[in-house]
C-alpha positions in Angstrom: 0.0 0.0 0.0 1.5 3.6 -0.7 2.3 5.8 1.8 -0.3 8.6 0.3 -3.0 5.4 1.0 -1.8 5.3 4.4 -1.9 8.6 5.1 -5.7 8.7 4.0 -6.8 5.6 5.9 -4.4 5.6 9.3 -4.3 7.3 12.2 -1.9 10.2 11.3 1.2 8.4 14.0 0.5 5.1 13.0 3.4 2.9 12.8 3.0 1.5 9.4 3.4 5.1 8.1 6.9 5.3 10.0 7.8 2.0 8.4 6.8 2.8 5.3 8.6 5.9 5.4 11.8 4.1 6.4 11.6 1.5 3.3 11.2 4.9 1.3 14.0 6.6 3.1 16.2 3.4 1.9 15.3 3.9 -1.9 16.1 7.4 -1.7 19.7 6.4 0.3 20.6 3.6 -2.3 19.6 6.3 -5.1 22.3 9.0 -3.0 19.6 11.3 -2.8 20.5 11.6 0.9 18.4 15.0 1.6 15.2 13.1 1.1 16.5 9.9 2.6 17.2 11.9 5.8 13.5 13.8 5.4 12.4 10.2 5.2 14.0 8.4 8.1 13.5 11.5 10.8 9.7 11.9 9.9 9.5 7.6 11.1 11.9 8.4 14.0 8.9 10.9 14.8 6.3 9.2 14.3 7.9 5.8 16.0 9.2 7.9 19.7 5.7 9.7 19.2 3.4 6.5 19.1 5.4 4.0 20.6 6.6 3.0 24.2 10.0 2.9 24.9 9.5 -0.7 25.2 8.4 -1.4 21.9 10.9 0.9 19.9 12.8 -1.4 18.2 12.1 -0.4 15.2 13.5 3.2 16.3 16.5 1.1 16.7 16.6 0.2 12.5 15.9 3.8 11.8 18.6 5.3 13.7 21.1 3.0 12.0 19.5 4.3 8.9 20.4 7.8 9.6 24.0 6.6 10.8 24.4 5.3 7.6 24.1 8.9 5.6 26.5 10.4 7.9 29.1 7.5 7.2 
């Protein structure tokens, strides 16, 4: 399902939106377009330490090595 689809039929934090974002954030990164893979990856990180308890983050975990990667 595309993110715009998402966006219409999800709560506005849900977490399929941040993963969604993140699979996006990785085309973008594997294309070197590394503004829009870091728009990408910090709107999940949002959405994911917005609607998530701590103890459920791990996908915060993924996303923060994704931003770790555009700084390497």
């Amino acid at each position: 399902m595309s993110l715009k689809i998402k966006r219409k039929i999800l709560p506005v934090n849900h977490p399929d939106i941040a993963l969604t974002l993140n699979n996006i954030g990785m085309i973008y990164l594997k294309r070197l377009d590394y503004e829009k893979a870091g728009k990408s990856f910090e709107e999940a990180v949002e959405i994911v330490e917005e609607c998530l308890p701590l103890e459920q983050r791990a996908d915060a975990a993924q996303l923060y090595n994704n931003i770790g990667l555009l700084e390497y």
